[in-house]
PAVEX-654339 format. One record per atom (N, C-alpha, C, O, CB): x, y, z; atom name; residue number from 1; residue in one letter. Coordinates in pm, whole numbers, plus 32768, in hexadecimal, padded with zeros to 4 digits. Glycine has a CB too. Example, Ala and Ser with C-alpha at 12.3 -4.5 7.8 and 13.67 -1.06 7.14 Angstrom:
8527, 7DC7, 830C, N, 1, A $
84CE, 7E3E, 830C, CA, 1, A $
8528, 7EB6, 830C, C, 1, A $
8590, 7EB4, 834E, O, 1, A $
846B, 7E41, 8389, CB, 1, A $
8505, 7F1F, 82C4, N, 2, S $
8557, 7F96, 82CA, CA, 2, S $
850A, 8003, 8313, C, 2, S $
853D, 8072, 8324, O, 2, S $
8580, 7FC4, 823C, CB, 2, S $
***
This chain:
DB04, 9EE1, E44B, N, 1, X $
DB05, 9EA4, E4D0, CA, 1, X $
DB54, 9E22, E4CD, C, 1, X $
DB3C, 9DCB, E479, O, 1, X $
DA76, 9E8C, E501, CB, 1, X $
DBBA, 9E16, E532, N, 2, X $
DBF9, 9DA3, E50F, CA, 2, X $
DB87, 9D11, E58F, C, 2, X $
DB1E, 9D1E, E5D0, O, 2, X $
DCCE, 9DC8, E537, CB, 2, X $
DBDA, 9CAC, E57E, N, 3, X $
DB88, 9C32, E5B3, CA, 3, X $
DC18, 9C4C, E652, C, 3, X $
DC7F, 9C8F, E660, O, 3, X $
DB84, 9B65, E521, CB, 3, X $
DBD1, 9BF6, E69C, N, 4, X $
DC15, 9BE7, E711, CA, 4, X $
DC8B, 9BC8, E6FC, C, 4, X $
DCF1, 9C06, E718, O, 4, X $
DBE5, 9B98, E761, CB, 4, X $
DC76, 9B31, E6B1, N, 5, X $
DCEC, 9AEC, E69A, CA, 5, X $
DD90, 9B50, E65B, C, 5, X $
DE04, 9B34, E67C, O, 5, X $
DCB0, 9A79, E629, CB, 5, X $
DD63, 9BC2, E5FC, N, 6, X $
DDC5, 9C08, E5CB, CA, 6, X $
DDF8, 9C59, E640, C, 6, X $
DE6E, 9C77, E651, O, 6, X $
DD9B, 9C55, E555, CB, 6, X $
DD85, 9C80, E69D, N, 7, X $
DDB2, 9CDE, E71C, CA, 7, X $
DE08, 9C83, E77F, C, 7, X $
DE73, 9CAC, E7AD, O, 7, X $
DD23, 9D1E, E776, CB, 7, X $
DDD6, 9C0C, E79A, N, 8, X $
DE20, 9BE8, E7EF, CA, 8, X $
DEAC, 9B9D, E7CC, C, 8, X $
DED9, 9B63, E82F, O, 8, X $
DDD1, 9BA8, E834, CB, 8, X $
DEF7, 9B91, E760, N, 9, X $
DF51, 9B8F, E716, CA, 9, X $
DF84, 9BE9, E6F2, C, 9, X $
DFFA, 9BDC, E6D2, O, 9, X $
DF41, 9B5F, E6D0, CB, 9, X $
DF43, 9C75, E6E5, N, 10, X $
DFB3, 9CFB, E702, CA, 10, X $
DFD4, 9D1B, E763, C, 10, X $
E03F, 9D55, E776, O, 10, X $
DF99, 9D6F, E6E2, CB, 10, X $
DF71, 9CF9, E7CD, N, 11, X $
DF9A, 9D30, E879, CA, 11, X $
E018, 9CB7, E899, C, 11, X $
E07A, 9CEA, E8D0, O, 11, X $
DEEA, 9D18, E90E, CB, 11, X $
E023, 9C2F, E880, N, 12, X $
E08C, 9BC7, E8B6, CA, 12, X $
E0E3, 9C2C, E870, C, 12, X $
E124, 9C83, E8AC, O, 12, X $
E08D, 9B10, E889, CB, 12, X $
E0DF, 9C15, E7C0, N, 13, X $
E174, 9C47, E7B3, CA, 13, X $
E1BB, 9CC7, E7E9, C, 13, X $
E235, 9CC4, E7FD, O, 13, X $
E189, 9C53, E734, CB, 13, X $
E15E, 9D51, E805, N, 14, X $
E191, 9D8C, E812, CA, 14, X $
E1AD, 9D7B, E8E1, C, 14, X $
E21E, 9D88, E912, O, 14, X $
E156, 9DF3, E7B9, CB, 14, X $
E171, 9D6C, E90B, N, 15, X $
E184, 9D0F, E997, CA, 15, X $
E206, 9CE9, E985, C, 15, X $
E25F, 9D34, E9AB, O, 15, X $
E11F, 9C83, E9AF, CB, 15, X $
E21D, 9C87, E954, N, 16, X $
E2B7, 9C38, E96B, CA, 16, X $
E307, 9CA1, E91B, C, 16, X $
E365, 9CD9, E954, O, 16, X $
E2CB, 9B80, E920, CB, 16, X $
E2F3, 9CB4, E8C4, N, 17, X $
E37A, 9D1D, E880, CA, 17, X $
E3AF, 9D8F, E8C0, C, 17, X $
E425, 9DB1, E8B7, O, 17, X $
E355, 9D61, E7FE, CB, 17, X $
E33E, 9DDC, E912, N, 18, X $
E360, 9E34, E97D, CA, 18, X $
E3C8, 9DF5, E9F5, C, 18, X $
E43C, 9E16, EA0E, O, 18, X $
E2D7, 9E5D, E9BB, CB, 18, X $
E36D, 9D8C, EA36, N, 19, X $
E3BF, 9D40, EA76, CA, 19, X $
E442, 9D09, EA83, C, 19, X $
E482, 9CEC, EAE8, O, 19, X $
E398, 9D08, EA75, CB, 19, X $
E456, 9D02, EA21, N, 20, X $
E4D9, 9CC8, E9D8, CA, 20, X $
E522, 9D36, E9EC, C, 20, X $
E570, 9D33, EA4B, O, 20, X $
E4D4, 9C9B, E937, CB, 20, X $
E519, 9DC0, E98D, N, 21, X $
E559, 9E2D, E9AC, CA, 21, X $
E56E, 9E79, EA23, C, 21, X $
E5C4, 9ECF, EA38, O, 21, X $
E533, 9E6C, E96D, CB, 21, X $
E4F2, 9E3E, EA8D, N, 22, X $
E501, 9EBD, EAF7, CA, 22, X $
E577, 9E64, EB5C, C, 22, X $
E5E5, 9E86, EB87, O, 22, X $
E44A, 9EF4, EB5C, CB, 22, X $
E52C, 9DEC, EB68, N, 23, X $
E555, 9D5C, EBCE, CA, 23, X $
E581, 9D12, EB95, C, 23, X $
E53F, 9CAB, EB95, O, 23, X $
E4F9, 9D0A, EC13, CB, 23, X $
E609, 9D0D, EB3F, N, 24, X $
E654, 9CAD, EAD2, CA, 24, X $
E67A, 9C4C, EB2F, C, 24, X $
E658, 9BDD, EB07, O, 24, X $
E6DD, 9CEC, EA76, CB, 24, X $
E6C1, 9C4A, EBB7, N, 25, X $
E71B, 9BE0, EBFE, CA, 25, X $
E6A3, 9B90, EC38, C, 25, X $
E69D, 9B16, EC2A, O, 25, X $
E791, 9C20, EC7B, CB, 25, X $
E652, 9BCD, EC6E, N, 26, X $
E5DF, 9B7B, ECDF, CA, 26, X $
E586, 9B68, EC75, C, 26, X $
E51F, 9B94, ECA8, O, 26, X $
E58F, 9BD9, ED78, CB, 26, X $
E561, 9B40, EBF4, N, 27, X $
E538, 9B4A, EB74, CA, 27, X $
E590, 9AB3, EB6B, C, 27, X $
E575, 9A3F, EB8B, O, 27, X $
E561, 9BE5, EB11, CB, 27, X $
E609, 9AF8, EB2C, N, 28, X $
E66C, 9A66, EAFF, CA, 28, X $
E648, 99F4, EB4C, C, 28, X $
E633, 9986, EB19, O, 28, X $
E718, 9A73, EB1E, CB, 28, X $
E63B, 9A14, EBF1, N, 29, X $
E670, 99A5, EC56, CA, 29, X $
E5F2, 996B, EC46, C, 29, X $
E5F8, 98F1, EC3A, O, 29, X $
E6A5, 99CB, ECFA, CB, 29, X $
E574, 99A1, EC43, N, 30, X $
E4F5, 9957, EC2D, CA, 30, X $
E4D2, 98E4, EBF4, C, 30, X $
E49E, 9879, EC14, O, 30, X $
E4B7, 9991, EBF9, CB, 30, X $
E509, 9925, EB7F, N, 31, X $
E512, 98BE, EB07, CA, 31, X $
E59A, 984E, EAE6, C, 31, X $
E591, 97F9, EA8F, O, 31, X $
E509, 991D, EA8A, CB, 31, X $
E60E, 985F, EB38, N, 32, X $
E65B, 982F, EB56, CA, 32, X $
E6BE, 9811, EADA, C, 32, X $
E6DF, 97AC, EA9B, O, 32, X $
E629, 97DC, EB9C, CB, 32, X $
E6E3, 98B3, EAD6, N, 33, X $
E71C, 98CE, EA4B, CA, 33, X $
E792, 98E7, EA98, C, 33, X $
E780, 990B, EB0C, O, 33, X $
E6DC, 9949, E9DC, CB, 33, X $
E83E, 98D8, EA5B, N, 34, X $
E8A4, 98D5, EA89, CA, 34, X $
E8BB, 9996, EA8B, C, 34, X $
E86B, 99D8, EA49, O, 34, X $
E906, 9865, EA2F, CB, 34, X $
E8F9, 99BD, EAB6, N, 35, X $
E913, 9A4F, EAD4, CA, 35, X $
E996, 9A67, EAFB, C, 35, X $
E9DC, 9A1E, EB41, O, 35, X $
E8BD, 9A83, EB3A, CB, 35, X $
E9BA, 9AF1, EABB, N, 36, X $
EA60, 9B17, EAD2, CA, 36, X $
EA1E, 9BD5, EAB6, C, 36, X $
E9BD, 9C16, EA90, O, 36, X $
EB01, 9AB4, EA28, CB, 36, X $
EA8B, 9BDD, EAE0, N, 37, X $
EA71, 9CA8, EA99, CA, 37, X $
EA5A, 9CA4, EA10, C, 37, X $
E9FA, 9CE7, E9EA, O, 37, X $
EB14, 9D29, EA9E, CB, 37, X $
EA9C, 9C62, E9B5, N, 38, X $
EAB2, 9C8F, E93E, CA, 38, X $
EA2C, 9C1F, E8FE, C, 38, X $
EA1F, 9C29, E884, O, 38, X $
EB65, 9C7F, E907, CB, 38, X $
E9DC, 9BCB, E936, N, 39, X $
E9AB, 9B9F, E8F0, CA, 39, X $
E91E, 9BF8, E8F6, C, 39, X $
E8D3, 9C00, E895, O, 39, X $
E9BA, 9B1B, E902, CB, 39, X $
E903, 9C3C, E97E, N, 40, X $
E8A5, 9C7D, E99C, CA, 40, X $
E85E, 9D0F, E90E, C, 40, X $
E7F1, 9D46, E901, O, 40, X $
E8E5, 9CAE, EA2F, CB, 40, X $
E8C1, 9D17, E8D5, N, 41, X $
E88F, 9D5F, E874, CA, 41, X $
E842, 9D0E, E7E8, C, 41, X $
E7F9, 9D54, E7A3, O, 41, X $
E906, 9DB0, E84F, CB, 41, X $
E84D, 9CB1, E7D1, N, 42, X $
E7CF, 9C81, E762, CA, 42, X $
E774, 9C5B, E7AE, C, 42, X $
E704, 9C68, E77E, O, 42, X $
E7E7, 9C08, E6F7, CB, 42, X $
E777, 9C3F, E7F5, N, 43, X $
E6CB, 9C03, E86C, CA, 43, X $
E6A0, 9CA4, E864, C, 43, X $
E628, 9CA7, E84A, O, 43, X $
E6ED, 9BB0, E962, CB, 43, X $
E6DB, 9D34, E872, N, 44, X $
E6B5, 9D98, E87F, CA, 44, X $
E664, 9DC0, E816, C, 44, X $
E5F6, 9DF7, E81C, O, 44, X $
E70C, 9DD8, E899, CB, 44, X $
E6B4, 9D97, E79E, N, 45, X $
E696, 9DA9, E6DF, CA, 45, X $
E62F, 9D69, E6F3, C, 45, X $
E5C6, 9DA4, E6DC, O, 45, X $
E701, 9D61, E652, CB, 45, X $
E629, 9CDA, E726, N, 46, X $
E57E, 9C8E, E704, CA, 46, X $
E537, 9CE4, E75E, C, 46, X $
E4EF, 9D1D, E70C, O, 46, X $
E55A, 9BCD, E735, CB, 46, X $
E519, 9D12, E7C5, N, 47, X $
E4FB, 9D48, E804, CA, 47, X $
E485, 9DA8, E7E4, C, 47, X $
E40E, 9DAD, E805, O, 47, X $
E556, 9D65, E824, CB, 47, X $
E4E1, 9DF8, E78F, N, 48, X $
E4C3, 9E9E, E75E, CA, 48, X $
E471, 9E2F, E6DA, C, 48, X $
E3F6, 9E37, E6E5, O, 48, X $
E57E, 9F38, E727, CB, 48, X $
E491, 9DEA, E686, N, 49, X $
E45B, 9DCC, E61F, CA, 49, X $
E3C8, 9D83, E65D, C, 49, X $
E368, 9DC5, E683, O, 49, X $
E4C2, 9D75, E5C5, CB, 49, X $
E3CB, 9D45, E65D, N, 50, X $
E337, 9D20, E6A6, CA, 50, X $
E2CD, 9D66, E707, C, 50, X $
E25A, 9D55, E731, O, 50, X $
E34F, 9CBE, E6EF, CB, 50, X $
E336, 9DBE, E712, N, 51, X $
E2B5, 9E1E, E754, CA, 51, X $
E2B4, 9E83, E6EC, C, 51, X $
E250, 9ECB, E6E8, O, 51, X $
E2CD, 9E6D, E7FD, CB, 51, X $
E2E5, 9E8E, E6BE, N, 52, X $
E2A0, 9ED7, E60E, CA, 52, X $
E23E, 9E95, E5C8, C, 52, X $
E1D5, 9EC5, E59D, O, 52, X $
E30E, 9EDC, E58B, CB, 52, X $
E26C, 9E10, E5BD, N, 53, X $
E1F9, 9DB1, E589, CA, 53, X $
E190, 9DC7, E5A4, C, 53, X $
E12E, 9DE8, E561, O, 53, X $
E1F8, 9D3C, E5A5, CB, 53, X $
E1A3, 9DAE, E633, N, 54, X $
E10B, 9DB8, E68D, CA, 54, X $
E0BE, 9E31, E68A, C, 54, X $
E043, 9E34, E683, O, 54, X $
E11E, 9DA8, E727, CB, 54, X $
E117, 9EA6, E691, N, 55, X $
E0DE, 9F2D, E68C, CA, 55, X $
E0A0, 9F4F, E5F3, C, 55, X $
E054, 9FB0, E5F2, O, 55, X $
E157, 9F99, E6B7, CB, 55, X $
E0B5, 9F10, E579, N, 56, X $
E0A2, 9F12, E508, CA, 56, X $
E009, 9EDD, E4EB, C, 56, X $
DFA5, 9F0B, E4B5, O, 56, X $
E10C, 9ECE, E4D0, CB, 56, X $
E02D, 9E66, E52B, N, 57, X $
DFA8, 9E26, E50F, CA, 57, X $
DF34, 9E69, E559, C, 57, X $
DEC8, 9E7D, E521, O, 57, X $
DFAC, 9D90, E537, CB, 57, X $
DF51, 9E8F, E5E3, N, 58, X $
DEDD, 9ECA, E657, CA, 58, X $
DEC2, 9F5E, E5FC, C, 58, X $
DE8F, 9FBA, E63D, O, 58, X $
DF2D, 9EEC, E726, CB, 58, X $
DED5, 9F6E, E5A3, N, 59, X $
DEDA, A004, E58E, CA, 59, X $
DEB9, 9FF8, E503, C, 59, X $
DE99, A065, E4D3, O, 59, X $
DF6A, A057, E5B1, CB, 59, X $
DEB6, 9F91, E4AC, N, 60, X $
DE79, 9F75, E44A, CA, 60, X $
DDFE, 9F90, E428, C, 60, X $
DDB2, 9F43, E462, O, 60, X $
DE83, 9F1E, E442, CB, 60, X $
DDC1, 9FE1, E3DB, N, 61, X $
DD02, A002, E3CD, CA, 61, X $
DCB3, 9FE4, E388, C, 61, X $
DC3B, 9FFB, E39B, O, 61, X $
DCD0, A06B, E3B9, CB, 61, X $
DCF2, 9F98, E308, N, 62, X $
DC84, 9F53, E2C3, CA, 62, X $
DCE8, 9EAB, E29B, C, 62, X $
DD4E, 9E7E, E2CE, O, 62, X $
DC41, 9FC8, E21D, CB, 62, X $
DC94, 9E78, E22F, N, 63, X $
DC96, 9DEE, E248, CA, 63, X $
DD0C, 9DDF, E1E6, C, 63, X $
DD57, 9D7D, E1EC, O, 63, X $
DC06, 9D95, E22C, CB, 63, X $
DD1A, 9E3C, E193, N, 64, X $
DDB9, 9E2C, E13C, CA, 64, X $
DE26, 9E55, E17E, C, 64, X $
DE90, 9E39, E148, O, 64, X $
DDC9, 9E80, E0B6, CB, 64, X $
DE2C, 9EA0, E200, N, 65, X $
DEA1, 9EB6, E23F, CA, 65, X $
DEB1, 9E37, E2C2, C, 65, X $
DF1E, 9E0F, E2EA, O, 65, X $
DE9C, 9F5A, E275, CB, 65, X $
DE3F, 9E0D, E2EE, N, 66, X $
DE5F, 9D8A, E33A, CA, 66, X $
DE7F, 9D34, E2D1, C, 66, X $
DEF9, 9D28, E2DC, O, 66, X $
DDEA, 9D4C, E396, CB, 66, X $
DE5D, 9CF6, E278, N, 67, X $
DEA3, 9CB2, E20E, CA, 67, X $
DF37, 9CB2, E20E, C, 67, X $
DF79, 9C50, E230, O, 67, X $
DE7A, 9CE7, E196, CB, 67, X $
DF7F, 9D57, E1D7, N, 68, X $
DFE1, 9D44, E1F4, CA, 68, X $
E03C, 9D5A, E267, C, 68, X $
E0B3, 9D3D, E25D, O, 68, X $
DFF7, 9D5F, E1B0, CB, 68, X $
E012, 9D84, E2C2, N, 69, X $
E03E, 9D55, E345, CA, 69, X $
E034, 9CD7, E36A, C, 69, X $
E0A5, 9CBC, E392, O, 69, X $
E008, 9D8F, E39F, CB, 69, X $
DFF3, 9C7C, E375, N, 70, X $
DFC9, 9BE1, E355, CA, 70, X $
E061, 9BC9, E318, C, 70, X $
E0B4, 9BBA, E372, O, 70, X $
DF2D, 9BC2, E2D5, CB, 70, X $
E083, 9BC6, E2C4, N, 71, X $
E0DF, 9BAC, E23D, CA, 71, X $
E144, 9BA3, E27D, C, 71, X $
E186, 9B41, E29D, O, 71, X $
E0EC, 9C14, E1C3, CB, 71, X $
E15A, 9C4E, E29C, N, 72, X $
E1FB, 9C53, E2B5, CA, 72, X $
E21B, 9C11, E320, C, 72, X $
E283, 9BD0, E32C, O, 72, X $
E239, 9CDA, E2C9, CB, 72, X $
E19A, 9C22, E39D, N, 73, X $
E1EB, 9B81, E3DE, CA, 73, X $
E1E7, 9B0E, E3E9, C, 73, X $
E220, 9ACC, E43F, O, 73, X $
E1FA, 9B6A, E436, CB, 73, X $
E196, 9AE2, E382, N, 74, X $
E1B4, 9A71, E33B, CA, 74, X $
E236, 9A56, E303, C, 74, X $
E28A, 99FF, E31A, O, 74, X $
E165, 9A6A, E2E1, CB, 74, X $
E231, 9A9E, E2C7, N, 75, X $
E2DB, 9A86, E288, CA, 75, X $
E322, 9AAB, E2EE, C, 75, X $
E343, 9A39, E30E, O, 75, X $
E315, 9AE4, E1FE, CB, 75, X $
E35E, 9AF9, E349, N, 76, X $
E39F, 9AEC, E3A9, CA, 76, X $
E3BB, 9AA7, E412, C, 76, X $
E41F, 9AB3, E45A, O, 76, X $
E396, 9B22, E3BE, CB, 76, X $
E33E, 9A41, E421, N, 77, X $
E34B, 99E8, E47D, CA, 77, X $
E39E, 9953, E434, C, 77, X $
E3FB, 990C, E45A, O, 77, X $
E2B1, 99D5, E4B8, CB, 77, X $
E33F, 9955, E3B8, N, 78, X $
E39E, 98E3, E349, CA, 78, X $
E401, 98D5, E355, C, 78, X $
E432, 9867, E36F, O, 78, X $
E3B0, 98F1, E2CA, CB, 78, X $
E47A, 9998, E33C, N, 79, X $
E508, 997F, E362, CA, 79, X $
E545, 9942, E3AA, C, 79, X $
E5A3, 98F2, E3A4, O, 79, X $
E535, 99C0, E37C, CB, 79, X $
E4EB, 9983, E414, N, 80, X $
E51D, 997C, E49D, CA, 80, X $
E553, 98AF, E4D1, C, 80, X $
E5B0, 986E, E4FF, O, 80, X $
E47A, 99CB, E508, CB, 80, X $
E4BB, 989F, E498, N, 81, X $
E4B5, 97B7, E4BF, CA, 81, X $
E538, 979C, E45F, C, 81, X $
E583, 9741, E481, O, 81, X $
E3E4, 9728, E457, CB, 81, X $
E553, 97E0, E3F5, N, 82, X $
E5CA, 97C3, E39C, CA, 82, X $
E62C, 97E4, E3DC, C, 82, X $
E693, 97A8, E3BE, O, 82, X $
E5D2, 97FF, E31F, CB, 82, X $
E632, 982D, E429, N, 83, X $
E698, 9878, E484, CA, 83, X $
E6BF, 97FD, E4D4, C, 83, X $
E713, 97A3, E4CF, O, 83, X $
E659, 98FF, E4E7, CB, 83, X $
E655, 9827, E522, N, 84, X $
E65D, 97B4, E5BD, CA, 84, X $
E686, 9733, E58F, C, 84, X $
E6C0, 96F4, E5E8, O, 84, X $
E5B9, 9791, E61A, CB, 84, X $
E679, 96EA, E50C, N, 85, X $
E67D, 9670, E4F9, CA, 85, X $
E717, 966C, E4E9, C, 85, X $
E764, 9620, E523, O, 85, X $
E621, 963F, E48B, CB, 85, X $
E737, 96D4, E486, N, 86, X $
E7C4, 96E5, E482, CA, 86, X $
E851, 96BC, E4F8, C, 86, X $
E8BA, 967C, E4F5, O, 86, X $
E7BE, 9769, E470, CB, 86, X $
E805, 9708, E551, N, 87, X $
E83D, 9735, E5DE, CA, 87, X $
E849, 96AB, E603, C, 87, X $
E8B6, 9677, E61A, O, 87, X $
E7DA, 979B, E64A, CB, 87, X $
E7F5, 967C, E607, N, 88, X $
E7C9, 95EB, E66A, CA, 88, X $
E854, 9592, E612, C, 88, X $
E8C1, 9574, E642, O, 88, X $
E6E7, 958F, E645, CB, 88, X $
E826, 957C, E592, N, 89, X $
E89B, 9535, E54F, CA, 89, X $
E920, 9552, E576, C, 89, X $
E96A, 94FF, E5AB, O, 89, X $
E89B, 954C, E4CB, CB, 89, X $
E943, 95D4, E558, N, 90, X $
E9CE, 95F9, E54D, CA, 90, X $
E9C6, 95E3, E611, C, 90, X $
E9F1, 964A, E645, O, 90, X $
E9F8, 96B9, E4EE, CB, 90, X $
E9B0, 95AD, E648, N, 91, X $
E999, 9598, E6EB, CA, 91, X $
E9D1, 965C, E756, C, 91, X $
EA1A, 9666, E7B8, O, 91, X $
EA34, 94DE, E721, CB, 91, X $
E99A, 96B4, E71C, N, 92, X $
E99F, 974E, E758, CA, 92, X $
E90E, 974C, E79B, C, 92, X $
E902, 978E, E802, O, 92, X $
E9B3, 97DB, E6D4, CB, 92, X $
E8AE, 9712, E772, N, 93, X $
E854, 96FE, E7C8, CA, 93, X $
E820, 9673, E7FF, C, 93, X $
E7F8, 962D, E7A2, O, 93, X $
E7FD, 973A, E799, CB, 93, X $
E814, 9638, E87A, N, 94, X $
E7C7, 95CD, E8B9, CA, 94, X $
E757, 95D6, E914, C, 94, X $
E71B, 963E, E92E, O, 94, X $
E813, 958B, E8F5, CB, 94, X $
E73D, 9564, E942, N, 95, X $
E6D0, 9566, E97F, CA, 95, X $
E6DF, 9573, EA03, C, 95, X $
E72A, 952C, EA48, O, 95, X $
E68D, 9506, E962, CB, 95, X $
E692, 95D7, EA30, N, 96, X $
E5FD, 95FB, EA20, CA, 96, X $
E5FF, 96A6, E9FC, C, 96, X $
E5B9, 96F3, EA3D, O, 96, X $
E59F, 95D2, EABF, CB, 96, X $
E629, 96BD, E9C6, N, 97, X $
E636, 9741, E98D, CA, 97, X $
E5DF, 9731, E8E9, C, 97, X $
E57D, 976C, E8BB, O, 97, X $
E6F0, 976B, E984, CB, 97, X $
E63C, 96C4, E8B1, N, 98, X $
E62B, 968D, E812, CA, 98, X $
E599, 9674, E81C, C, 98, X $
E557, 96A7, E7C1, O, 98, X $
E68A, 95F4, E7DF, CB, 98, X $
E546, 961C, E892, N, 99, X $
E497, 9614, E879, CA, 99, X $
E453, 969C, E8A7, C, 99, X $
E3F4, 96B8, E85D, O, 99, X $
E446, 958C, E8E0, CB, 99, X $
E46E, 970A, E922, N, 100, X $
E439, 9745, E91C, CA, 100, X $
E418, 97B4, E894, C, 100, X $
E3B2, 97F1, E872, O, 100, X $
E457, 9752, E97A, CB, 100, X $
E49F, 97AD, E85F, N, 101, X $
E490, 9813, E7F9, CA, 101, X $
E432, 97E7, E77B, C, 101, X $
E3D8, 982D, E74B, O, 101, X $
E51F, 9838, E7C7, CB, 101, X $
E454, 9773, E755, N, 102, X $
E3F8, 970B, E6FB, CA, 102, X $
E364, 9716, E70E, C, 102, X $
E307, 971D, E6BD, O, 102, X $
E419, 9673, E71C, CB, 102, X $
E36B, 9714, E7B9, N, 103, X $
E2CB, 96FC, E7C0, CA, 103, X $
E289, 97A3, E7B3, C, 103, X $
E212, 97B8, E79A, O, 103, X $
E298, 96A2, E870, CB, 103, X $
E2D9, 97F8, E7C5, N, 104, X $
E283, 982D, E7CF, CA, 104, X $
E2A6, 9889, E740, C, 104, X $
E286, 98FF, E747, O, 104, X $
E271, 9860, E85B, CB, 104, X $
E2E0, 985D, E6C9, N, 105, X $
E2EA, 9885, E647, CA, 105, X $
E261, 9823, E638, C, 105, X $
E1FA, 984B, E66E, O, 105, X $
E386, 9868, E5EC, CB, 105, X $
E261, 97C9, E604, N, 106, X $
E1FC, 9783, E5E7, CA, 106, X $
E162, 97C1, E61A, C, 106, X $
E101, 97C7, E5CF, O, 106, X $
E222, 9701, E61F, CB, 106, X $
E160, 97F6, E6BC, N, 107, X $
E0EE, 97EC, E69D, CA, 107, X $
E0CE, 987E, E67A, C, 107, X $
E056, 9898, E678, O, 107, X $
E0A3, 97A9, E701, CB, 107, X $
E128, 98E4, E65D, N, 108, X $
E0FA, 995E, E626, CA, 108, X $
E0DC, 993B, E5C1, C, 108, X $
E068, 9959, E5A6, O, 108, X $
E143, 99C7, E61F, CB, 108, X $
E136, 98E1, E53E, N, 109, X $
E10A, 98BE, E4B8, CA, 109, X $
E0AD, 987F, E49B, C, 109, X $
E07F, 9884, E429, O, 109, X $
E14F, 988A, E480, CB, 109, X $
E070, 9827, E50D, N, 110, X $
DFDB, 97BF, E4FF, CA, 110, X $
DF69, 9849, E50F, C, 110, X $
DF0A, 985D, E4C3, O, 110, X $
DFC3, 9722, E5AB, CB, 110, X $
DF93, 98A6, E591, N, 111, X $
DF18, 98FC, E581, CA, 111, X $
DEF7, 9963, E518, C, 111, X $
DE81, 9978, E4FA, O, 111, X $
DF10, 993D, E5E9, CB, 111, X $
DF6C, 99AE, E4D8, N, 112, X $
DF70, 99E5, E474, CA, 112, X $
DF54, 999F, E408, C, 112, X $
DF03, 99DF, E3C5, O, 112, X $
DFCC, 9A18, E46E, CB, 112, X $
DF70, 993A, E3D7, N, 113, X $
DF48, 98F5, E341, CA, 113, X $
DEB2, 98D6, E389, C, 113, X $
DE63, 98E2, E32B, O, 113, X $
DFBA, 984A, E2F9, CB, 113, X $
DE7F, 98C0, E3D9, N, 114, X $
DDC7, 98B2, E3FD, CA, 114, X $
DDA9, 9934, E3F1, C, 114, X $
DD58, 9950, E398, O, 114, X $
DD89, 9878, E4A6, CB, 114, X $
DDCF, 9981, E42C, N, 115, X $
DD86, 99FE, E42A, CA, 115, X $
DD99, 9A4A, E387, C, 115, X $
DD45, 9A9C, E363, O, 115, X $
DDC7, 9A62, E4B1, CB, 115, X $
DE10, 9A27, E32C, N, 116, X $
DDF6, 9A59, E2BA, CA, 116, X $
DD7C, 99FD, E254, C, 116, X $
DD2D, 9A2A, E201, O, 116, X $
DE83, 9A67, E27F, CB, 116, X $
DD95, 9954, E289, N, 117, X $
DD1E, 9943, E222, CA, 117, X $
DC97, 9945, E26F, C, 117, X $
DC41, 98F6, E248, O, 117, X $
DD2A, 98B2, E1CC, CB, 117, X $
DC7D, 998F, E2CE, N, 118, X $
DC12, 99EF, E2EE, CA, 118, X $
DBD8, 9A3F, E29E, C, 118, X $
DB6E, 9A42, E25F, O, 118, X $
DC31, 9A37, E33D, CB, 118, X $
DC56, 9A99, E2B2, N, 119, X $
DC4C, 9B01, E23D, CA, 119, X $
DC0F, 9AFC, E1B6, C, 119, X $
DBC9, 9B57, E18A, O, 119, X $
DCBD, 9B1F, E21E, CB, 119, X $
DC2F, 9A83, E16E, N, 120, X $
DC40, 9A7A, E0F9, CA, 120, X $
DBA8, 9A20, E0F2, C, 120, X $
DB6E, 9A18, E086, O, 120, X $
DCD8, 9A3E, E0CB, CB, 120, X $
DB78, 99E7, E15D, N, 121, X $
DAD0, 99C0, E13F, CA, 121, X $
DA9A, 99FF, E154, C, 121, X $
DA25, 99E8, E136, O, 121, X $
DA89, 9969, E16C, CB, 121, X $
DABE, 9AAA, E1AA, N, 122, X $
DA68, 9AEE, E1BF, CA, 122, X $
DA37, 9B18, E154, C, 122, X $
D9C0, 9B2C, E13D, O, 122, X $
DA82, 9B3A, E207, CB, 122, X $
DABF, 9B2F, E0E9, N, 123, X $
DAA1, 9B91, E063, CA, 123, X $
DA7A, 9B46, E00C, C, 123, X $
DA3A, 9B73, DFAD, O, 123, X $
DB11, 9BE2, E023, CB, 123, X $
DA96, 9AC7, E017, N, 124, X $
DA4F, 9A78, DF89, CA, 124, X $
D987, 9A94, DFAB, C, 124, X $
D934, 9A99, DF50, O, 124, X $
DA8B, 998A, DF8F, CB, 124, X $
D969, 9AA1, E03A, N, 125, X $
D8F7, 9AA3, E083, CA, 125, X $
D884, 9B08, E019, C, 125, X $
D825, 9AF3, DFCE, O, 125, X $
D920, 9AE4, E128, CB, 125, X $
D8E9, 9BA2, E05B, N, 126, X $
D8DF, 9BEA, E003, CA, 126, X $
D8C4, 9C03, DF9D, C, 126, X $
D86A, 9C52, DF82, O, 126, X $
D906, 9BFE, DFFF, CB, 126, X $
D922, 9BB2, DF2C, N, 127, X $
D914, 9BAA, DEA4, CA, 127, X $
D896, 9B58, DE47, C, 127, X $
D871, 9B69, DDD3, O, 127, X $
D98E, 9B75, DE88, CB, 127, X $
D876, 9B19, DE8D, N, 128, X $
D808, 9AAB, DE5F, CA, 128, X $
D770, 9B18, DE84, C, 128, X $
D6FE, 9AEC, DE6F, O, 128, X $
D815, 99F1, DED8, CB, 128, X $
***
């Protein structure tokens, strides 16, 4: 049984990743991301990838496969702030595009690193 917190962090991601893919332009403009034809295809790629994420984790059944669902987007979101930070430097991304994306990397990675060391007191719980 997973905890809310993992459910409602698979439903956002896969929520926005759908979103992204179905509604990429009215998606972009939301968030007030710059848009052309040709850029519309990696917003599509994140898109499809995060709603895999999301679908991964919602579909996860015991506590070692939320673990690593946990993980992988953990580490994918990591890239990603390495990404965005990149962007921001090399000036391909500004603001307010550069904080929405930040903010909302960050707070997938604040809820995922809580919800894994959840995890991990559940099982020490366990173990004792």
């Amino acid at each position: 049984m997973q905890s809310l917190t993992t459910r409602l962090v698979a439903g956002a991601r896969f929520l926005l990743g759908f979103s992204v893919l179905l509604l990429t332009n009215p998606m972009l403009a939301l968030f007030k991301f710059p848009t052309s034809p040709i850029s519309t295809y990696p917003y599509r790629l994140f898109g499809v990838r995060d709603a895999v994420i999301g679908g991964l984790l919602w579909t996860a059944n015991t506590p070692e496969l939320v673990k690593q669902a946990l993980l992988v987007g953990t580490l994918i979101d990591s890239i990603d702030l390495l990404s965005t930070c990149a962007a921001v430097l090399s000036s391909d991304l500004v603001f307010p595009a550069a904080a929405w994306a930040v903010g909302v990397i960050v707070l997938f990675l604040a809820i995922q690193l809580w919800a894994l060391s959840k995890l991990r007191s559940q099982r020490g719980a366990k173990i004792q």
